[in-house]
C-alpha positions as a Markdown table, in Angstrom:
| # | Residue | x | y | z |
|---|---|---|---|---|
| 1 | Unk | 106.0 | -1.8 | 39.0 |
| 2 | Unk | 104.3 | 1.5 | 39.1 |
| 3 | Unk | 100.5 | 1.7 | 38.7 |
| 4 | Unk | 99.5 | 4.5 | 36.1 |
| 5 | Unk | 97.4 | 6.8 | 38.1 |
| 6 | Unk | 95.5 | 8.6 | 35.0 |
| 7 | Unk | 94.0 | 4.7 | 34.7 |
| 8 | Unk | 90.4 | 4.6 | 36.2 |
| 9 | Unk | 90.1 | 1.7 | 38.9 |
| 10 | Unk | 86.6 | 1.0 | 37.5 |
| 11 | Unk | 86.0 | 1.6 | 33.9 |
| 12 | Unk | 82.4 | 0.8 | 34.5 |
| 13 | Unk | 82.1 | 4.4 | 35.8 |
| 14 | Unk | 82.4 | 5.8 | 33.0 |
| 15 | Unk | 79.1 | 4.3 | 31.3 |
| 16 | Unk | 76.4 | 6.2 | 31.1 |
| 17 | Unk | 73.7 | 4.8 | 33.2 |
| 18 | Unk | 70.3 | 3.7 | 31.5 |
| 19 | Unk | 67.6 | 5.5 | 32.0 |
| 20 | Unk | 65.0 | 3.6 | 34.4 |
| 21 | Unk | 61.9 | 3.0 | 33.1 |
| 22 | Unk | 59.0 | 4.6 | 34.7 |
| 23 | Unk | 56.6 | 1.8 | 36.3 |
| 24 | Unk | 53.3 | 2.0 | 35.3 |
| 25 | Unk | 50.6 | 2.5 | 38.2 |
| 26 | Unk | 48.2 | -0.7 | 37.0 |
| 27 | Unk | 44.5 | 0.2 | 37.7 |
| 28 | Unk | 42.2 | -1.5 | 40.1 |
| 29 | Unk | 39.1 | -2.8 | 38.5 |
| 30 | Unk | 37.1 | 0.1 | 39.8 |
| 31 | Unk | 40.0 | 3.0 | 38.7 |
| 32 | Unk | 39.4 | 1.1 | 35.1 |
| 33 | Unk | 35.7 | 1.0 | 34.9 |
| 34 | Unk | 35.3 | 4.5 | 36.3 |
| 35 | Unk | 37.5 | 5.5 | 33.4 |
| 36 | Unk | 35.5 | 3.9 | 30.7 |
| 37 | Unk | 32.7 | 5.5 | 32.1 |
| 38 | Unk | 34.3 | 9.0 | 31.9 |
| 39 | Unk | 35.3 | 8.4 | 28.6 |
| 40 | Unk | 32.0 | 6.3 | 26.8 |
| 41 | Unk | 30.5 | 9.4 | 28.7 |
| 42 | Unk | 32.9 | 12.4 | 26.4 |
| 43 | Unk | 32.1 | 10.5 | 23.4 |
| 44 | Unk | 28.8 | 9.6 | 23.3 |
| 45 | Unk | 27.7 | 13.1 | 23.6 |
| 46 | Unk | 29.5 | 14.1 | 21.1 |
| 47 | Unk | 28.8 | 10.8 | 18.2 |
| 48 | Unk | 25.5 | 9.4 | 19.8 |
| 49 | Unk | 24.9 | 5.9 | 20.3 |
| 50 | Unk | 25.0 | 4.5 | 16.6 |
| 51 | Unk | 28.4 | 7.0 | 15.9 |
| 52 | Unk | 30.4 | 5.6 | 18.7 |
| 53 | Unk | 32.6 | 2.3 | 18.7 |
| 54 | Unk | 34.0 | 0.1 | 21.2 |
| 55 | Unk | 37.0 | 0.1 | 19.4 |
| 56 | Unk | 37.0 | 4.5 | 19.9 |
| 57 | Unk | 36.1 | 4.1 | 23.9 |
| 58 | Unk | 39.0 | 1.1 | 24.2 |
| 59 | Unk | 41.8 | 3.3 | 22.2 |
| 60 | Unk | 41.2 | 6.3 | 24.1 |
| 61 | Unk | 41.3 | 4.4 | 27.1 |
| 62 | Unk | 44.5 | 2.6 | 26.1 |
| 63 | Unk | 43.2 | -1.0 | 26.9 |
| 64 | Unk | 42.1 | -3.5 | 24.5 |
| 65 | Unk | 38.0 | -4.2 | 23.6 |
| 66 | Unk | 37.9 | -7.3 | 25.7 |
| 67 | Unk | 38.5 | -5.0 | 28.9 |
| 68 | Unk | 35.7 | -3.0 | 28.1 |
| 69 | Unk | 33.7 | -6.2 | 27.5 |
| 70 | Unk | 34.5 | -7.5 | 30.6 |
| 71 | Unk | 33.3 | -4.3 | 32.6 |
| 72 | Unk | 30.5 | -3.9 | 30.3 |
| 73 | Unk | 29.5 | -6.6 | 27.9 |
| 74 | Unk | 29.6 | -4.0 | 25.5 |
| 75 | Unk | 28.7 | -0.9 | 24.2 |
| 76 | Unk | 24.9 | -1.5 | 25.2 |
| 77 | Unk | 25.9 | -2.1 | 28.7 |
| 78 | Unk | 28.3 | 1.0 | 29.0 |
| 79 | Unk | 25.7 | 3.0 | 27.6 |
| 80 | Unk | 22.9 | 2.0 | 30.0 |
| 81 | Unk | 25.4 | 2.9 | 32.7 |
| 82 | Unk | 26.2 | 6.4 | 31.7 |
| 83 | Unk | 23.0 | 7.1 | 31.0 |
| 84 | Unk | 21.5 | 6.1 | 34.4 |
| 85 | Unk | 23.7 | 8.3 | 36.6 |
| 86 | Unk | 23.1 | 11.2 | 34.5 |
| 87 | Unk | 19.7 | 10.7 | 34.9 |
| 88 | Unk | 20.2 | 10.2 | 38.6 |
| 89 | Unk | 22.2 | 13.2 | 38.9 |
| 90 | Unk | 20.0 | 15.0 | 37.3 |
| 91 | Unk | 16.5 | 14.0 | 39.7 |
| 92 | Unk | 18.9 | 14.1 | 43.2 |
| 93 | Unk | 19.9 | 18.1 | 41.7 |
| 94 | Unk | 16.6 | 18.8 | 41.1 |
| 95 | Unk | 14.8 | 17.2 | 44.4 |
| 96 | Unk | 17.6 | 18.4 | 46.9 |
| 97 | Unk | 16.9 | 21.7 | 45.5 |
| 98 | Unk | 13.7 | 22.3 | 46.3 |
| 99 | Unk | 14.2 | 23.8 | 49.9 |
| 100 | Unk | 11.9 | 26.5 | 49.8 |
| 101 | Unk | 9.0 | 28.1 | 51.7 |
| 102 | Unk | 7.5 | 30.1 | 49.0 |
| 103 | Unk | 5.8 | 28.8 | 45.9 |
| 104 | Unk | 7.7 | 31.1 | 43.6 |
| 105 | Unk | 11.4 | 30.6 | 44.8 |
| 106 | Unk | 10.7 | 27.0 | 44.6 |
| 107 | Unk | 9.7 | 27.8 | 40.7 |
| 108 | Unk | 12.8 | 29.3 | 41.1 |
| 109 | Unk | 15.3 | 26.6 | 42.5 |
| 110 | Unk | 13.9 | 23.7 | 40.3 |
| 111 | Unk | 14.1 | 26.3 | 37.4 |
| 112 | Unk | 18.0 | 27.1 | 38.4 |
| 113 | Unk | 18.6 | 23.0 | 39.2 |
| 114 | Unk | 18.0 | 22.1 | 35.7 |
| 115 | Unk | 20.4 | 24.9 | 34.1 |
| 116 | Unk | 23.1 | 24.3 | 36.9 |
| 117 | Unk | 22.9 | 20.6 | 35.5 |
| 118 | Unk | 23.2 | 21.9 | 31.7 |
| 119 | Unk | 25.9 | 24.1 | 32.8 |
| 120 | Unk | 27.8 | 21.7 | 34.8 |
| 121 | Unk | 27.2 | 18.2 | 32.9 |
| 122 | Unk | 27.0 | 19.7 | 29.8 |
| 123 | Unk | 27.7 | 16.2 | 28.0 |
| 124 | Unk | 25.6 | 13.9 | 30.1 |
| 125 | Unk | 22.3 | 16.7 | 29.3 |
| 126 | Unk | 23.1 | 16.1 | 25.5 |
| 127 | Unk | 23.3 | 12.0 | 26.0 |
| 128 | Unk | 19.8 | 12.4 | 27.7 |
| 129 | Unk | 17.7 | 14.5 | 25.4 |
| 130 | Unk | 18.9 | 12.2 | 22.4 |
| 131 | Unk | 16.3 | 9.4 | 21.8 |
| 132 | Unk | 17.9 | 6.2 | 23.3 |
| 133 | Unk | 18.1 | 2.8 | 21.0 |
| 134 | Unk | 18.0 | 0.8 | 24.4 |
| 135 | Unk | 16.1 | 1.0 | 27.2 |
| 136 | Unk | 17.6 | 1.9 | 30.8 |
| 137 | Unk | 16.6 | 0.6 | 34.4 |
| 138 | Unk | 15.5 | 4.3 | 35.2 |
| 139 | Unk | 13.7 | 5.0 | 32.3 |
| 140 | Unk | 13.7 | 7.6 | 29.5 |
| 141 | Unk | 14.6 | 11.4 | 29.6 |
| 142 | Unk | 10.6 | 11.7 | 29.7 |
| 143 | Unk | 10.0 | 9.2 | 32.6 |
| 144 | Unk | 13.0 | 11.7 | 34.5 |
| 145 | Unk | 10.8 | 15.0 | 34.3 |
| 146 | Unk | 7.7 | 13.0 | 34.9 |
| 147 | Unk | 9.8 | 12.3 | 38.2 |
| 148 | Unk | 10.6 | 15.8 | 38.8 |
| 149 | Unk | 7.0 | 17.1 | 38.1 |
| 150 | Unk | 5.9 | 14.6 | 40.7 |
| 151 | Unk | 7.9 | 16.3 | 43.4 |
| 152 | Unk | 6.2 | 19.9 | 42.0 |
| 153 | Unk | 2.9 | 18.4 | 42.0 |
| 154 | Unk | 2.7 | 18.2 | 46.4 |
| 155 | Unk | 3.6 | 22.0 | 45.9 |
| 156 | Unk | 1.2 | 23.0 | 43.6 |
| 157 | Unk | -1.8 | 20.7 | 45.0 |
| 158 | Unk | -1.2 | 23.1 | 48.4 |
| 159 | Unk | -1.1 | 26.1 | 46.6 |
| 160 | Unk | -4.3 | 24.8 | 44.6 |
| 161 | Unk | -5.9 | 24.2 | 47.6 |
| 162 | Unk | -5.1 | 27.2 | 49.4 |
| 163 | Unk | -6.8 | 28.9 | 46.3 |
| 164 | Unk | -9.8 | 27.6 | 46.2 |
| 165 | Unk | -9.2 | 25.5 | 43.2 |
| 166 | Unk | -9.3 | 21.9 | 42.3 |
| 167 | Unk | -5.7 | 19.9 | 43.4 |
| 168 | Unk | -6.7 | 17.4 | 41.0 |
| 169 | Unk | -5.4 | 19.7 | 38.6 |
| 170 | Unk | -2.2 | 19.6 | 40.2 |
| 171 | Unk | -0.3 | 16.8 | 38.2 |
| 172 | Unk | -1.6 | 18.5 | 34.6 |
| 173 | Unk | 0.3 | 21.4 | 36.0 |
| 174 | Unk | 3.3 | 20.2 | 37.3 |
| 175 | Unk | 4.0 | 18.7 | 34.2 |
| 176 | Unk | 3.4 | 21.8 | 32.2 |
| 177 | Unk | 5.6 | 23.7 | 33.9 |
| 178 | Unk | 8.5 | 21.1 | 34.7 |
| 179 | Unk | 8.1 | 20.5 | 31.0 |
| 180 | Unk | 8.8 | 24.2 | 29.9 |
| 181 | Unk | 12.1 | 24.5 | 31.9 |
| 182 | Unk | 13.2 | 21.2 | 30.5 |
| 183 | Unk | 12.5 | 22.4 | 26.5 |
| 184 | Unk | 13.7 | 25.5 | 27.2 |
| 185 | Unk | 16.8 | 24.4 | 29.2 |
| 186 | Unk | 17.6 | 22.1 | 25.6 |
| 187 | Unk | 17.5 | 25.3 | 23.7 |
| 188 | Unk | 19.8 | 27.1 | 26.2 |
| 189 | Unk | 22.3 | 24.6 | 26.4 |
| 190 | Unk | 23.4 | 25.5 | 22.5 |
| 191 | Unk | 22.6 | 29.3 | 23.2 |
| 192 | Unk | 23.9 | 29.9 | 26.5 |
| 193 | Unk | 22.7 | 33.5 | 25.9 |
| 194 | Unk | 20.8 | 35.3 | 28.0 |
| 195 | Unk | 22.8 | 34.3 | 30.9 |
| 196 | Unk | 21.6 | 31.6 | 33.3 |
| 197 | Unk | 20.0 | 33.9 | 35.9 |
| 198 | Unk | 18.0 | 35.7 | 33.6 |
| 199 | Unk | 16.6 | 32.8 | 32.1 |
| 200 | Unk | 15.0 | 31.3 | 35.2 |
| 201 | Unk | 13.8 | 34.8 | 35.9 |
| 202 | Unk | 12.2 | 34.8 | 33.1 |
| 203 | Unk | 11.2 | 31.6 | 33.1 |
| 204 | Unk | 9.6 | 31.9 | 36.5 |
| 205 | Unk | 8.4 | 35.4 | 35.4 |
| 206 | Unk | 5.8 | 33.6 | 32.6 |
| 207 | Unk | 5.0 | 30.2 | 35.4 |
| 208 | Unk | 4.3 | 32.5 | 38.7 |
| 209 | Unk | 2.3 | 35.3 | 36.6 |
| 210 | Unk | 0.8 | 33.1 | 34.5 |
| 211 | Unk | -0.3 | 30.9 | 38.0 |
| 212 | Unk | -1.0 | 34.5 | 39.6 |
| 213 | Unk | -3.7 | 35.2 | 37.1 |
| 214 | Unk | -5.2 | 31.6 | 36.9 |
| 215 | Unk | -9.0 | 31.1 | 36.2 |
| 216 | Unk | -10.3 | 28.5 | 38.5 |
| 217 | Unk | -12.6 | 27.7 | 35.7 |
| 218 | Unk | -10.7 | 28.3 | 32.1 |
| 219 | Unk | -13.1 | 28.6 | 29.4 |
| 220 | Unk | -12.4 | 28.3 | 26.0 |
| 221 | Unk | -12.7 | 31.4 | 23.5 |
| 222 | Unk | -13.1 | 29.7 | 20.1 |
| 223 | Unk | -15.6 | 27.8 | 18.5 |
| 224 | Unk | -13.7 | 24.6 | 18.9 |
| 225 | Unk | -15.6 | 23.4 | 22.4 |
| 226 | Unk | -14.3 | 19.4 | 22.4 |
């Protein structure tokens, strides 16, 4: 008997095949807890601490709350962590900076550390200067520039010295100055105008002038004396 030859030998052929599902890459504990990181980080600078949820960080993750639990025992915990490598970052920017010779262009690296930072880690700067509800193992945004204007004081107490006047005076200084770039780096980092060069020229313009011209002996001009 004669086999019809329009008749496929394997009907199976015919069938579409299924699509195969893509596998999904599983992260390692440290691929996961880098990514909560990343994300508590985008959030709480833009909600705060009191306007952000586990629930939020977990969703936008794509895990459940336990696994951010088990990382962090919470939102407390992720927050101490985010806000302890900013500040980190922040003092390793800052002291690795400082490479120069001169007084001034060292007024002027620790001046441009501080905006590079704003400008670069834009949303750990705006976790830092809010007022924390918990405390952190480095400290609080004040301790961090009390850091920095320790590693301005050495400078100054040379230049001090160098000018006859009291290096004592040195750490009162330091933290004068450090604490100017710092207020006026919060200002710029909603303003971003005028453009981050010009504002550590300027910047350095009203420390190095206002240093140039300093009295070893300031006296007071109004009748207020104590």
């Amino acid at each position: 008997m004669a086999t019809d030859s329009s008749t496929p030998s394997n009907a199976s052929s015919d069938r579409p095949e299924k699509p195969r599902r893509a596998r999904r890459t599983r992260m390692t504990g440290a691929e996961r807890r880098q990514q909560l990181l990343e994300i508590g980080r985008t959030v709480f600078a833009a909600k705060g601490f009191e306007g952000t949820s586990v629930e939020e960080i977990a969703a936008k993750a794509g895990v459940s709350k336990p696994v951010v639990y088990e990382h962090f025992g919470g939102k407390e915990g992720l927050y101490a962590v985010v806000v302890d490598r900013e500040m980190r970052q922040l003092l390793d920017m800052v002291t690795s900076s400082l490479t120069a010779g001169h007084p001034r262009e060292l007024c002027e690296q620790a001046a441009f550390a501080l905006l590079d930072y704003i400008e670069e880690y834009t949303d750990g700067f705006r976790i830092l200067v809010r007022d924390s509800p918990i405390p952190q193992s480095t400290g609080s945004f004040a301790s961090l520039i009390s850091d920095i204007a320790t590693q301005v004081e050495d400078i100054l107490g040379r230049e001090f010295k160098n000018r006859g006047f009291d290096p004592k005076l040195a750490p009162l200084y330091a933290q004068a100055l450090v604490g100017m770039v710092a207020l006026t780096g919060q200002w710029w980092l909603d303003a971003r105008k005028p453009k981050k060069a010009e504002v550590a020229a300027h910047l350095v313009n009203l420390a190095w002038h206002g240093l140039d011209g300093l009295e070893p002996k300031p006296r007071l001009i109004g009748h207020r004396k104590s």
